[in-house]
C-alpha positions, 0 to 999 in steps of 0.5 A, spaced: 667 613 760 667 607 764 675 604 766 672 597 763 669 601 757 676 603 756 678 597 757 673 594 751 677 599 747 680 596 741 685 604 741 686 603 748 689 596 748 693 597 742 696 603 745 696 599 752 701 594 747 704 599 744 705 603 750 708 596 753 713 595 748 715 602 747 717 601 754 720 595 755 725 597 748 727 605 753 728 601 759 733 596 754 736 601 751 738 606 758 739 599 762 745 599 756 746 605 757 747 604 765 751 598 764 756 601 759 757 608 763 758 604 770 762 600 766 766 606 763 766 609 770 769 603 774 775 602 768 777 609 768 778 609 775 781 603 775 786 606 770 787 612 775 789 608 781 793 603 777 797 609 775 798 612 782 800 606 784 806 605 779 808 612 779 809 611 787 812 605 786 817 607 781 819 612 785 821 607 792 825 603 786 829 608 785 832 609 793 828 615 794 824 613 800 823 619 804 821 622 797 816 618 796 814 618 803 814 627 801 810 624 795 804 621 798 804 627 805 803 631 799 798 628 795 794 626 800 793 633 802 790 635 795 783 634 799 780 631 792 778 624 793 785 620 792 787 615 797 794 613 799 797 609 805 804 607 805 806 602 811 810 599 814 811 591 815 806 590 821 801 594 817 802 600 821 801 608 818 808 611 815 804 616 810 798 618 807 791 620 809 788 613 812 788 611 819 789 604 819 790 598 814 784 596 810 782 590 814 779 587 807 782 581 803 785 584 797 783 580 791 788 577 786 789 583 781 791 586 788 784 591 788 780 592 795 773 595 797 772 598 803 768 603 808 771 607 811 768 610 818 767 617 819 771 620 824 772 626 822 766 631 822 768 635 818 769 630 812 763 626 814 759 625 808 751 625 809 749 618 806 754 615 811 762 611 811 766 613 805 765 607 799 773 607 797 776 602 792 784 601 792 789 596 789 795 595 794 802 593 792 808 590 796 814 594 796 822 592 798 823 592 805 816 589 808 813 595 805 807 596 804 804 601 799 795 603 797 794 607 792 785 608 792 779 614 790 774 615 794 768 612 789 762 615 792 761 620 787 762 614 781 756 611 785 752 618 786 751 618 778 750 611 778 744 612 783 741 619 779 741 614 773 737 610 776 733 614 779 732 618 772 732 611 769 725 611 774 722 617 772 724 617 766 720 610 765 714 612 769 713 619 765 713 615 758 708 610 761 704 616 764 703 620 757 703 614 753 696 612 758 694 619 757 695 618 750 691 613 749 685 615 753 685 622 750 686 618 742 680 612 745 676 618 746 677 620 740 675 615 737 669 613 740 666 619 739 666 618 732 664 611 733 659 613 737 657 616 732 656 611 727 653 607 733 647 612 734 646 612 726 646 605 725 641 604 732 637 610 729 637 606 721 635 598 724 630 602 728 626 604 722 629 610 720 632 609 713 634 616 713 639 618 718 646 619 716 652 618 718 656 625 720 661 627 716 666 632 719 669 634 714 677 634 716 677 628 710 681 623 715 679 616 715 674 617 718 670 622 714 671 616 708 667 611 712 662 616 713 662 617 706 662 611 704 657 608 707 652 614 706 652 612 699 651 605 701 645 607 705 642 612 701 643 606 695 639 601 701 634 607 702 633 608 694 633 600 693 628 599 699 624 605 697 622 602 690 621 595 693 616 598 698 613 602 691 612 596 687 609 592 693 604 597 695 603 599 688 601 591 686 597 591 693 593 596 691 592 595 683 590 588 686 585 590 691 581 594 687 578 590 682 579 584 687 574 587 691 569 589 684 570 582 682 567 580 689 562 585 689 559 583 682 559 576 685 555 578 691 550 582 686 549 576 682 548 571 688 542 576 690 539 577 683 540 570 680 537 565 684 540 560 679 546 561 680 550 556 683 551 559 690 556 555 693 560 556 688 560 564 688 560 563 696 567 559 696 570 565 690 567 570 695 571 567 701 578 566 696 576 573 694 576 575 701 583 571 703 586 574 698 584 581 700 585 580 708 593 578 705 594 584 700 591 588 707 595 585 711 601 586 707 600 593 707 599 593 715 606 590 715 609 595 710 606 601 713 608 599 720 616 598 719 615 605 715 612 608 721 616 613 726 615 611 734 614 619 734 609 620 729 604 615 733 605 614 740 601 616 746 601 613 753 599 606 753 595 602 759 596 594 757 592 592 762 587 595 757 588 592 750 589 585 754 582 586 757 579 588 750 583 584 745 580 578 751 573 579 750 573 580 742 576 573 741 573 569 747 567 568 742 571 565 738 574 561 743 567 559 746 566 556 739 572 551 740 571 550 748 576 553 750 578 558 756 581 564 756 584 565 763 587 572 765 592 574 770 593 581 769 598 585 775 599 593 775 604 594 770 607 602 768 604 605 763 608 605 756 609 608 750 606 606 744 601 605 738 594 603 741 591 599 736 598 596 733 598 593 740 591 590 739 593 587 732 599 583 734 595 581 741 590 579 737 594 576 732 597 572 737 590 570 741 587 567 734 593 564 733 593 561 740 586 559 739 587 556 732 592 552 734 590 549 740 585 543 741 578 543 743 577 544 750 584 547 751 586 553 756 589 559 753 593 563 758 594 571 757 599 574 763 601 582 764 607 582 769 610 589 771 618 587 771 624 591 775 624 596 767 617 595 765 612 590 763 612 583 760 606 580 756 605 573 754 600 568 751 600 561 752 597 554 748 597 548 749 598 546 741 603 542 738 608 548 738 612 551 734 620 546 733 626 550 736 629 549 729 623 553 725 622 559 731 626 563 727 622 563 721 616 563 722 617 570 723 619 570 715 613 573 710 608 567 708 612 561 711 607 556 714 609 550 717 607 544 714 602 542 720 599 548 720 598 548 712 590 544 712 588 550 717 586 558 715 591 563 713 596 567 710 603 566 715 603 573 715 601 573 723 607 573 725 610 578 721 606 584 723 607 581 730 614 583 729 613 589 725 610 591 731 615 589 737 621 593 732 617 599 733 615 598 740 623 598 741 622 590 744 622 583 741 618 576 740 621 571 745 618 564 741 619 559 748 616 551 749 610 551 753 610 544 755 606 542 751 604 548 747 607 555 745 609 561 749 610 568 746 612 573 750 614 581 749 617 585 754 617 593 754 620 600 757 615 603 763 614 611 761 610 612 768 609 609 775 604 603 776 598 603 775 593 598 777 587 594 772 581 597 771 575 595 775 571 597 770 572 598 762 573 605 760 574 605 753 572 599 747 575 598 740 569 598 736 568 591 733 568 595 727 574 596 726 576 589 730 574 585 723 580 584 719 586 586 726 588 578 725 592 577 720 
């Protein structure tokens, strides 16, 4: 999976959201946590400090100077982190475990922070000078008394907090991550699933459903739920398709017996009024090409691209379906022109192509005036080939180009000219199927139809000389 599909993931970004506030609430919490356990620290041993300061200080009140100086020679030698200086008026050493005075200004509350420079190896820490913190107090007789601890412990724990404070963070920012990617994959997967279905479903294939893994979560419920709205859709869309076809099919047949007796009775009966039984015929014969064409559509949206393709060269349907409606063409004084470049073959269905393609000609020819051109392209392009017709018509407005493609939907200008407005409905039928669409554009003046479809092989160039011809036989009803 890609990290800018990730990204799309709806999963992924709620567990990025929730990821983020988890973290900001953690980070809240032990930052608190830090404040009151520094604070904590300090304070007691502040009281500690104090305490030995008070002690000490009592003791000189009571007179007892050499015990007091006894007093601090024998705390300082404890060898723990207490620190003690007692010293005279000129802040000189008399007892204690300091070489010198701080230089450092006590604050008002009489406390002092100080380093200590190292001049002992053997006492010498790691990390540098000694952080201590003392209080001082001025005594009787122009002394002066310190009473301290060496705080670099305190700020040890202090820093392992934080550093834990660090790790912590990233690790639950790490898992929540790998979390997240592993629940979007997850769900993607079944996703994808519904995603392929659905593809599979718009492509024609009504029978395909979603899987369904049977661990009865949520999921396995959509799925569920909309097998049972397809196979409703299937068995809906199945019944429609029966009544049609079965109305095309009972229509046709005694659609075409009635224009068989008028045929015999033209031929038998010279007093019969012939144009009256040519027009039944030619109403006859609309109303048997639009019950084809409707069976044509219906057939082609039912078909499976895997029943019936085969390897297809276009340079040969656009030449053969040219030459069949130049004819038609000549009649109205119009020229077809051809610009056919090699183009990879394609996969498809032969004679569906020739029928949309001649549905476009004769509508290109229909429409168009007389004396016009009608232009015919074949262009490879970086993933296939791209085939376009082109007139110089009236068009088709932009607001109605969508429509057009709905079954028997005629503009108003094209309503005086012959036809059914199933044209174009079987020309996107058979696009859906071939895996491409109907691009309907504004020719200037005119109309540009264009379709593009997938190569399955390497470029092939024209053919110089026509290798294979669809019988004009089976060409008299391709335009519907």
């Amino acid at each position: 999976m890609l990290l800018s599909d990730l990204r799309r993931n709806t999963v992924f970004r709620w567990s990025a959201v929730y990821i983020g506030l988890f973290s900001v609430s953690i980070l809240f919490i032990l930052g608190f946590i830090y404040w009151q356990t520094g604070g904590h620290l300090a304070h007691l041993t502040d009281t500690i400090i104090s305490g030995d300061l008070v002690d000490l200080a009592n003791e000189y009140d009571s007179g007892k100077t050499k015990q007091l100086v006894s007093t601090i020679a024998g705390r300082s030698d404890y060898g723990d982190n207490r620190i003690y200086l007692l010293a005279d008026s000129g802040f000189n050493p008399i007892a204690g475990n300091l070489d010198e005075w701080p230089k450092v200004k006590p604050d008002a509350g009489g406390w002092v922070d100080f380093e200590l420079p190292c001049t002992d190896p053997a006492k010498c820490v790691p990390d540098g000078p000694r952080h201590l913190r003392a209080k001082v107090s001025d005594l009787a007789g122009g002394l002066h008394l310190l009473a301290g601890r060496d705080v670099d412990d305190t700020d040890d724990i202090q820093e392992d907090f934080r550093h834990a404070l660090g790790w912590g963070l990233g690790l639950i920012i790490a898992v929540g991550i790998a979390g997240g990617v592993i629940l979007s994959l997850a769900v993607m997967r079944r996703l994808d699933a519904i995603s392929r279905t659905s593809g599979e479903i718009m492509r024609g294939d009504l029978s395909k459903r979603v899987p369904v893994r049977g661990v009865g979560d949520d999921f396995d419920e959509l799925a569920c739920n909309l097998n049972a709205m397809l196979a409703r859709i299937q068995g809906l869309m199945a019944t429609v398709k029966g009544v049609s076809d079965n109305i095309a099919h009972d229509l046709r047949t005694p659609l075409a017996r009635l224009r068989a007796r008028l045929e015999l009775a033209r031929t038998a009966d010279p007093s019969t009024d012939q144009a009256w039984i040519d027009g039944t015929i030619a109403n006859l014969d609309s109303v048997l090409d639009t019950f084809e064409a409707l069976l044509k559509i219906g057939e082609v949206e039912a078909s499976s691209p895997q029943q019936c393709f085969t390897t297809i060269n276009l340079a040969e349907i656009v030449e053969d379906a040219s030459d069949f409606y130049e004819p038609l063409a000549e009649e109205k004084q119009q020229q077809l022109e051809l610009q056919i470049q090699p183009v990879p073959l394609i996969m498809g269905e032969r004679d569906l192509l020739f029928r949309a393609l001649g549905n476009l000609l004769d509508n290109a020819i229909k429409y168009a005036p007389e004396g016009s051109r009608i232009e015919i392209s074949l262009q490879a392009t970086g993933s296939g080939a791209k085939l376009a017709v082109a007139d110089h018509g009236p068009g088709i407005p932009e607001q109605s180009r969508s429509k057009v493609f709905e079954r028997f939907f005629r503009l108003d200008t094209s309503r005086s000219l012959p036809g059914n407005g199933l044209g174009l409905s079987l020309v996107l039928a058979v696009a859906v199927l071939h895996g491409t669409s109907v691009q309907l554009e504004d020719n200037g003046p005119g109309l540009r139809v264009t379709m593009e479809f997938l190569s399955c092989q390497p470029s092939l160039e024209p053919r110089a000389a026509r290798s294979r011809r669809t019988p004009a036989a089976s060409l008299r009803n391709s335009a519907v």
